[in-house]
Each structure stands twice: as C-alpha cells, then as structure tokens.
N, C-alpha and C positions, 0 to 999 in steps of 0.2 A: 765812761772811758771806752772809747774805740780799739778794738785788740783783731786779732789777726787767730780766726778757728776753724776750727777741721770742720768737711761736710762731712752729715752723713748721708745714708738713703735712709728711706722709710722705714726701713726695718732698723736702724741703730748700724749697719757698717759702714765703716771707715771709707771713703772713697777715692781718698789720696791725693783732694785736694783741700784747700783752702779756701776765705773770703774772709772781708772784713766783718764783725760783731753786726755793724751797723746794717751793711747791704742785706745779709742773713736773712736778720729782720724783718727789713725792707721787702724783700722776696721771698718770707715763709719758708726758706733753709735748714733743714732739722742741722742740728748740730749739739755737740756733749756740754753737759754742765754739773754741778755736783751739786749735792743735798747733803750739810753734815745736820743730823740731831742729835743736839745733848740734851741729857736726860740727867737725873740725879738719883741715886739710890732707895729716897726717899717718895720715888715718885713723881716727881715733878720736870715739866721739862721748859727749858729757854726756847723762849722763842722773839724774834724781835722784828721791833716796827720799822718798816721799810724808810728809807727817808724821802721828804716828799717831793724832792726834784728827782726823783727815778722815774725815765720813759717807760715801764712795768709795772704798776700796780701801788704806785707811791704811794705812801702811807699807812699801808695797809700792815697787818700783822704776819708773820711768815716765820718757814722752817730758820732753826737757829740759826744756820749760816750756807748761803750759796752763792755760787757762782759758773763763772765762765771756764771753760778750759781752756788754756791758749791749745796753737797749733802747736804739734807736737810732744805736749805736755801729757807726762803720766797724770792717770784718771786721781791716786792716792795722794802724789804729789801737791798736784792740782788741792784735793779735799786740807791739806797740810797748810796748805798757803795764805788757801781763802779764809780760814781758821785764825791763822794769825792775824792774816790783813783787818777782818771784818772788826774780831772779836776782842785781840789781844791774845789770846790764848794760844800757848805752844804744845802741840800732840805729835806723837808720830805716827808711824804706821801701826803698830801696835795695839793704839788707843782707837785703832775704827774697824768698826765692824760692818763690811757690806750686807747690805740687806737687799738689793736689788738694783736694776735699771728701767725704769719706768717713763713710757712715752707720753710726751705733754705737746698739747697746741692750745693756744690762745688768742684771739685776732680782738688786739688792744685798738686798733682803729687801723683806718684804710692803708696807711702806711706802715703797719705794725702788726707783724703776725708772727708770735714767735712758738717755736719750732724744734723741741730742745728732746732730747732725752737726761735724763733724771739720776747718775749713778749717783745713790742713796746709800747714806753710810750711819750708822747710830755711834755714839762716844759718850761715857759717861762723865758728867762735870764734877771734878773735884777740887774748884775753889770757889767761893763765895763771889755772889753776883757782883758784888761790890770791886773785886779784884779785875772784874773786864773790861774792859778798854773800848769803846765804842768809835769806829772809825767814820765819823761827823757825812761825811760824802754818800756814806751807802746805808747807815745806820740810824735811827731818830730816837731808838729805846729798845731794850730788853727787859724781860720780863719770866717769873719763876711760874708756870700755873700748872695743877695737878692735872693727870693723867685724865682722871675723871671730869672735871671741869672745863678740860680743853675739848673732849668729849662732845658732853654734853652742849658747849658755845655750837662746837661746827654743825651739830646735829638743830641748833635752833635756826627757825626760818630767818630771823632778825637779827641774831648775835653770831652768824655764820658771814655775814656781811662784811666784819672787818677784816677779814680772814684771806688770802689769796685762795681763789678759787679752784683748787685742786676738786679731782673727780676725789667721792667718799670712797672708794676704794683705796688708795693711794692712801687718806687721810689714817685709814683703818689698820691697814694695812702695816705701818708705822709703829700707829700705838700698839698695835697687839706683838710688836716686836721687843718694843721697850718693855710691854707688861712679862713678856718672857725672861727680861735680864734681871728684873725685879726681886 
C-alpha cells in the first residue's frame, strides 16, 4: 500500500517534507519506520514470514512486526498501530520499550532502494501464538524460536539466508536486549 512519509536526511532528521512510500523507494529516500520485537519470558521470540507478494524481501523471515510511519505520525503511535494491524495484537505505550534508532539501506533492485531508519522497540508477548491474528496482505506465518536458536540460524552461512538481511550488529544488538529483560 502506497502511504504519504516524512523525509529524512542521512543522519535520521526530520526535514519537514514529505513523498509518497513509493517514490522513496524509487529514489533511495531515507525515511522512519518501526521495529516492534516480541519476545516471551521464556525466551523465545516471534518472528514472522514476510508474505510473498511484498516488493521487500518477500518471503523471507523477519522482525515480529514493522512498518511505515505515515507523515506526521508519532514514532509510538505508529509501533501501536502496526502491532494491531500486522499481528492482532493490542499494546500500548507502556508495553514498548525503545531500544534504539538504527540506519538501514538495501538496494532490492534497480528501482528499489530502500532507505529507512529503524526506531526499534522490544515488547513482551503475553498471549499464546495461537491468539494472533495474521493480516493475509503483509503476513504468510509466525513463528515462536529461542533466543539461542535464532542465534545461532543468523550466525549460519546457509540458514541465515531465510532471514532479512539486516547488518549482525543490529541482529545482536536486539537479542542481547531481550536477553537483559529475561
């Protein structure tokens, strides 16, 4: 879906204009989008598979829930929304905890370079997977995997493949956040 987002500059500020999702894109645009990861007390955290008509990475496995920010949209709000929309699930501000802002580039092919900064949030999941709601358009499956075992996939040359290719830093970065709230 084509939406209406804030530019930024290279460094993550605001620049007090707008452009469509698409052109972004299209023209390598950095602009805000959110990271929620849920995690479970037990260790384990959701993560879910892209659905495959996504121009990004279709298919692929990925942080529990993210998204776009619209223009003008709070960064929290925004993590609140995308939460519902993706997952089913209702949180509020309360239930996230930022963990940072992290800049990403990707150039998915000649007309596709996207160009995002990352505010990353952790939330912990207290219903059963079965309880989420999977929204068909952006979602193909979720899935429960331990801390260690998510690990270990990204750290392999071969099972890091299904994986959206975030820098290991960023990956690490993450888990050793969730392994703090543990």
């Amino acid at each position: 879906m084509d939406e209406l987002i804030d530019i930024l500059d290279a460094d993550g500020n605001y620049t007090g204009k707008s452009i469509m999702k698409s052109e972004a894109h299209r023209k390598g645009v950095f602009h805000p989008s959110i990271h929620v990861w849920l995690y479970t007390k037990n260790g384990e955290i959701l993560i879910q598979q892209r659905a495959i008509n996504k121009d990004t990475h279709p298919g692929l496995w990925d942080v529990s829930v993210a998204g776009h920010i619209g223009a003008g949209e709070d960064v929290t709000e925004s993590a609140i929304r995308e939460v519902e929309e993706e997952i089913g699930l209702e949180i509020t501000n309360e239930d996230l905890n930022k963990i940072g802002v992290f800049k990403y580039s990707h150039q998915h092919h000649k007309d596709l370079l996207d160009c995002e900064f990352h505010h990353t949030f952790l939330c912990e999941l207290k219903v059963p997977l079965a309880k989420l709601e999977m929204q068909k358009s952006e979602v193909a499956d979720l899935n429960l995997v331990s801390v260690a075992a998510f690990k270990k996939e990204l750290e392999s040359e071969i099972l890091s493949k299904k994986y959206v290719p975030y820098d290991m830093d960023y990956y690490n970065t993450v888990l050793n956040a969730i392994k703090k709230r543990l």
